[in-house]
C-alpha positions in Angstrom: 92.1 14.5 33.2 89.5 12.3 32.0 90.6 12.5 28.1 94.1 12.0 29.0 94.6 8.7 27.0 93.0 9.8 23.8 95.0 13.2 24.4 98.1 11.5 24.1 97.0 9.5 21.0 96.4 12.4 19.0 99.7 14.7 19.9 102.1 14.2 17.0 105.8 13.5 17.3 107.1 17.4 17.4 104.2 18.7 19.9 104.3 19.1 23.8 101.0 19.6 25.4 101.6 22.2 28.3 98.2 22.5 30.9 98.4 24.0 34.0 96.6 23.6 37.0 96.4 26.2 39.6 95.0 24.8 43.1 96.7 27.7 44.5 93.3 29.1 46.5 93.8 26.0 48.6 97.2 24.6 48.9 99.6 27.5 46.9 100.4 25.1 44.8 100.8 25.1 40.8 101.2 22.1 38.9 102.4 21.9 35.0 101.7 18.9 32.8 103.4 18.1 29.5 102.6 15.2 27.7 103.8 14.1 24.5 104.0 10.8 22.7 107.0 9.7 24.6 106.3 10.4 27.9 104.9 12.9 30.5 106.2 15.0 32.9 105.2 16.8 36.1 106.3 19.6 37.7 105.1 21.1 40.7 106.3 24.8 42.2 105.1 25.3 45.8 103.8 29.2 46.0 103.0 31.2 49.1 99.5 30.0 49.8 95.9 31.4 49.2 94.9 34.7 48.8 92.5 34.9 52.0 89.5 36.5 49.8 90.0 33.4 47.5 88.1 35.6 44.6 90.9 36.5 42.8 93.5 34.2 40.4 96.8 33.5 42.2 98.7 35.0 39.0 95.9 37.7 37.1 98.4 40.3 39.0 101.7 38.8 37.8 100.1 38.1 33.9 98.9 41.7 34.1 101.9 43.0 35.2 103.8 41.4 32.5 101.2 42.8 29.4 101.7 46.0 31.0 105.2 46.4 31.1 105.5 44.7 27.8 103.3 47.1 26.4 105.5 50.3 27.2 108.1 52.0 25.1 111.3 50.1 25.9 113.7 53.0 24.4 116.8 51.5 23.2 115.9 48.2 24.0 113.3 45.4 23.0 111.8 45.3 26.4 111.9 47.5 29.2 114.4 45.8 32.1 111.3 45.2 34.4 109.3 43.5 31.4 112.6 41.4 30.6 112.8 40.9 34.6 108.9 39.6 34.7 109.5 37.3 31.5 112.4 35.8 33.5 110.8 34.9 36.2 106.7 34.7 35.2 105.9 33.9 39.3 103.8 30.7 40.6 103.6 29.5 37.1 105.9 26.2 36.5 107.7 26.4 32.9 110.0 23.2 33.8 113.6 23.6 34.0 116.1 24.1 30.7 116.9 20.5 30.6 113.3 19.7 30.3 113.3 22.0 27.5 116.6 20.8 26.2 114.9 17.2 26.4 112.2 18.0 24.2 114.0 19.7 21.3 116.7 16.6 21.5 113.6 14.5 20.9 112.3 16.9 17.7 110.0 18.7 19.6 109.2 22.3 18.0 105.1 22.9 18.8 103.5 24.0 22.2 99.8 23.2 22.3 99.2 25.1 25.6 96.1 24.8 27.9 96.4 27.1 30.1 94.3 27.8 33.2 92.4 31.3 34.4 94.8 34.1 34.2 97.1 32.3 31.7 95.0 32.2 28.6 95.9 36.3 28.7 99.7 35.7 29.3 102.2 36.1 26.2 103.6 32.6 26.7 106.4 32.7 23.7 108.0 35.8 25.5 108.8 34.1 28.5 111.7 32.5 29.1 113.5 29.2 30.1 116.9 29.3 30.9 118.3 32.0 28.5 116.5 31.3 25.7 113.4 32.8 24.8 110.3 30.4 23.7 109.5 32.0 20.8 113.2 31.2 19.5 112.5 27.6 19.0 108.8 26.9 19.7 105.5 27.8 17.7 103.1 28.3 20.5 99.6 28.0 20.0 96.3 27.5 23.0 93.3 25.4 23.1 90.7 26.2 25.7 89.8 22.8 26.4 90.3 19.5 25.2 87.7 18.6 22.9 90.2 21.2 20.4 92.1 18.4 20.1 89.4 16.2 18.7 88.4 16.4 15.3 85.3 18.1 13.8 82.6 17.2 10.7 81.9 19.5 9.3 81.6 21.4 5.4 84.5 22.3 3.4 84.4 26.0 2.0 85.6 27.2 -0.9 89.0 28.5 -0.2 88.5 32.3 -0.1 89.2 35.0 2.2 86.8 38.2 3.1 88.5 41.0 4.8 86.4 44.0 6.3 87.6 47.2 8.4 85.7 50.4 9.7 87.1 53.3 10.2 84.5 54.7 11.8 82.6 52.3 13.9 83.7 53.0 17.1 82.9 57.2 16.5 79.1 57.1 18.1 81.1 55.4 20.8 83.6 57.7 22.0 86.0 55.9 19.9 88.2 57.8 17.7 87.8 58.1 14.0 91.4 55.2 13.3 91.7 55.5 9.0 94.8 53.3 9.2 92.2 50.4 9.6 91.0 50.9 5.9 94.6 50.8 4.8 95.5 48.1 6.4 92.6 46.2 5.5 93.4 46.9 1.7 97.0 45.9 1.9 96.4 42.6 3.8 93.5 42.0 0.7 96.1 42.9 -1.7 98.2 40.0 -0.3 95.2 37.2 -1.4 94.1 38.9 -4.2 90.6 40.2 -2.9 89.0 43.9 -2.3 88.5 44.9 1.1 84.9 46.0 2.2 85.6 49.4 4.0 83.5 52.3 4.9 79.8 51.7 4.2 79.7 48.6 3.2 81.8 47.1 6.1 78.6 46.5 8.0 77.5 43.9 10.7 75.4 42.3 8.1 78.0 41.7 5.9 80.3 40.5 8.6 77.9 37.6 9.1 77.4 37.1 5.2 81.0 36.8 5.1 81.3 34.1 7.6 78.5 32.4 6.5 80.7 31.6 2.9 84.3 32.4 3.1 86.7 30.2 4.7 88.9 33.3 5.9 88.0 36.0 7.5 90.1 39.1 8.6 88.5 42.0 10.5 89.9 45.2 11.2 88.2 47.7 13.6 87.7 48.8 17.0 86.6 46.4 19.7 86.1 47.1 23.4 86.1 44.6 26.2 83.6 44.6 29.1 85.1 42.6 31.4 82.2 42.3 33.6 79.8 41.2 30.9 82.6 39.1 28.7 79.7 37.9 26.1 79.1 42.1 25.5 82.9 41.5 23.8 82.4 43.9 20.7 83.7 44.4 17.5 82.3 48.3 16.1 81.9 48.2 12.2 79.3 50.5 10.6 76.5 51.4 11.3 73.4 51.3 8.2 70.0 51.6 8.6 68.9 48.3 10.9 71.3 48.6 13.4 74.1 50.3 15.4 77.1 48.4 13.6 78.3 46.7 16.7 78.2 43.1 16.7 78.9 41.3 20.4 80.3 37.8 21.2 76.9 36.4 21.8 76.1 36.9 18.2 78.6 34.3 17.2 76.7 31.8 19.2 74.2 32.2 16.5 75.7 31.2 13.6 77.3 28.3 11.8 81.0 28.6 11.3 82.0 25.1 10.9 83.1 26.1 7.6 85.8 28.6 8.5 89.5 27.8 9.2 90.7 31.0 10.1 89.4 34.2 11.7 91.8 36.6 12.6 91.3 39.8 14.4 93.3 43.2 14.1 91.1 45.0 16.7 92.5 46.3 20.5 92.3 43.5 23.2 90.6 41.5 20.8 92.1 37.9 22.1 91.2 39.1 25.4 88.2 37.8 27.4 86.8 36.8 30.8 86.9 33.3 32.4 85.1 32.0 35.1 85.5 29.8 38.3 85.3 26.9 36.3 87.9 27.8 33.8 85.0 28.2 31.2 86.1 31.1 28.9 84.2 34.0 27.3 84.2 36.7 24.8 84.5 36.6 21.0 87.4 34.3 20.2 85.7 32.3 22.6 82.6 32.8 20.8 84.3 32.1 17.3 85.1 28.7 18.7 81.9 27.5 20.4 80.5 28.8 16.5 82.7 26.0 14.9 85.6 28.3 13.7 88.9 26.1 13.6 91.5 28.8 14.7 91.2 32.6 15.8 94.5 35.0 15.9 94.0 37.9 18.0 95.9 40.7 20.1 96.5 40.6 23.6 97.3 44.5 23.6 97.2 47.1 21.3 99.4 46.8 18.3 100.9 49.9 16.3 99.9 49.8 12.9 102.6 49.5 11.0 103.9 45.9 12.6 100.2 44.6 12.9 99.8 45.4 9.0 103.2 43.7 8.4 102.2 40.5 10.6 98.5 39.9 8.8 99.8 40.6 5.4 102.8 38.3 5.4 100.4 35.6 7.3 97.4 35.8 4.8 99.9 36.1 2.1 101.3 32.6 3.0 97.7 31.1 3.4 96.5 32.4 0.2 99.4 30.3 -1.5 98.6 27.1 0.7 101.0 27.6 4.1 99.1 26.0 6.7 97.1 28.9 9.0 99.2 27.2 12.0 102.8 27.6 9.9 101.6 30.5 8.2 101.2 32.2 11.7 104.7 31.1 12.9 106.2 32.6 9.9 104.6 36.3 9.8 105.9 35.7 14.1 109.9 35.7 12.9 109.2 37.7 9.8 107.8 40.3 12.5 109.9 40.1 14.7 113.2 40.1 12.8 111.4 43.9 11.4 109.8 45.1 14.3 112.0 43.8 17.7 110.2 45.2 20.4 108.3 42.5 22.2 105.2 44.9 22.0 104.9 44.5 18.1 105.3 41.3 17.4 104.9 39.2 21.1 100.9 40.4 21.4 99.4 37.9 18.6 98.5 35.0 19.9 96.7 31.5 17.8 93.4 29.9 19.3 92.3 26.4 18.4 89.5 25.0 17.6 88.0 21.6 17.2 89.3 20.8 13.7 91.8 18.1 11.9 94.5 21.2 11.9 94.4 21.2 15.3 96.7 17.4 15.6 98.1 15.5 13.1 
């Protein structure tokens, strides 16, 4: 951990940086490192040893398991008992004990900046638990991909203003189904910062890219599909016009220049999933958003029904749009979601993305 030094410097007094490291291929071991300004601390959990194919992450099944289960109707609960069992015990990955927890918050400690490794960047971290309490009850949780989030960016400052967009229809000419609740939800979240929404025909790739080119706030509602054997093929469906087929893919992003943009946030299916490689090196659009000089992305790790995702980005943009911080503004729509809609599945699935900018550390 070459950066470790400066990495310390820059966490403030209230954050713990959490970074795993998953040798388990070779020695079935996982390793979890927190560092904050005080002091580090190491934890190692000794797992069953290598899968003998070595091709596969020694948690993707157990992070899987737990977005699926999460993601089914729990009934009469907030979870079904084999989601809350799974978020108990999340498998070869090393939380610490309570009383490292416990530690923490005695020191003031209320903000995870997590770098997770392979399989983890997909797992709904604030759902799982340590001891009997829940994360999310006392941490805002937020990721970096790699440490050069933590360091800060030049870059131009924007106007404030925030361009929201949605399509309906984009997805249709892919065997996507016609989804009008995007338009609707794309007007009330612009009703919350004063702005019209572009919907329909003029929610177009071009004006996507127009949009990020000026605004320092970007909200996009519409359908997105994942191929996970082509991650930078990550698309977002808005509408077609008369130069192109509306779709705009992760590779697109690489092209532009959003150093300008504090916030992009995403109410599309999967669309904080992506693909990483042996290296750890991770693809698809919010990794693309990043790479582009975006400071933060908000996404979904599952599908969200609409009612709780139009609840969550309306209170967040609402709180933005009167000068909450994006990082506070996100932990805020979390409990305001979650004290309306309970079930893990409506408010667990959105998840915060740094990128290299001065909100990113104090």
């Amino acid at each position: 951990m070459g950066s470790d030094q400066a990495t310390h410097e820059l966490l403030d007094d209230r954050t713990v940086l959490l970074t795993w490291f998953l040798p388990a291929a070779v020695s079935g071991a996982a390793v979890l490192l927190a560092v904050t300004r005080q002091s580090r601390e190491l934890v190692v959990h000794l797992g069953d040893g290598a899968d003998e194919n070595n091709d596969r992450h020694p948690v993707a099944d157990r992070v899987e398991a737990i977005r699926t289960e999460v993601e089914r109707d729990p009934l009469f609960g907030d979870v079904t008992p084999e989601g809350s069992r799974l978020l108990r015990q999340p498998g070869d990955m090393p939380l610490g004990g309570s009383e490292l927890w416990d530690k923490w918050r005695a020191q003031g400690k209320e903000r995870v900046l997590a770098w997770p490794h392979g399989a983890l960047h997909y797992l709904p971290l604030p759902l799982c638990r340590t001891g009997d309490r829940m994360i999310a009850d006392d941490w805002t949780v937020t990721t970096i991909a790699g440490l050069e989030a933590l360091m800060p960016a030049a870059g131009p400052v924007r106007p404030r203003r925030t361009a929201v967009l949605a399509s309906a229809d984009g997805g249709v000419p892919y065997g996507l189904h016609a989804e009008p609740a995007l338009e609707e939800h794309a007007r009330k979240v612009a009703d919350a910062v004063g702005t019209d929404a572009a919907t329909g025909p003029a929610a177009t790739r071009d004006r996507l890219l127009a949009e990020l080119a000026t605004a320092d706030v970007v909200h996009i509602a519409v359908h997105g599909t994942l191929d996970q054997d082509a991650p930078w093929m990550h698309c977002l469906c808005l509408t077609p016009d008369r130069d192109d087929d509306g779709r705009v893919f992760a590779y697109d992003f690489l092209e532009a220049d959003l150093r300008g943009v504090r916030l992009v946030t995403l109410a599309a299916c999967e669309s904080a999933l992506g693909r990483f490689d042996r290296a750890d090196n991770v693809r698809g659009i919010p990794s693309a958003l990043i790479t582009a000089g975006a400071q933060a992305v908000v996404g979904c790790l599952w599908p969200v029904r609409p009612e709780p995702a139009t609840y969550f980005y309306h209170h967040m943009h609402h709180r933005i749009a009167h000068g909450t911080d994006p990082e506070r503004a996100f932990r805020e729509a979390q409990l305001a979601t979650r004290a309306r809609h309970p079930h893990y599945r409506d408010w667990g699935a959105f998840t915060y993305l740094h990128g290299r900018s001065k909100g990113a550390v104090a």
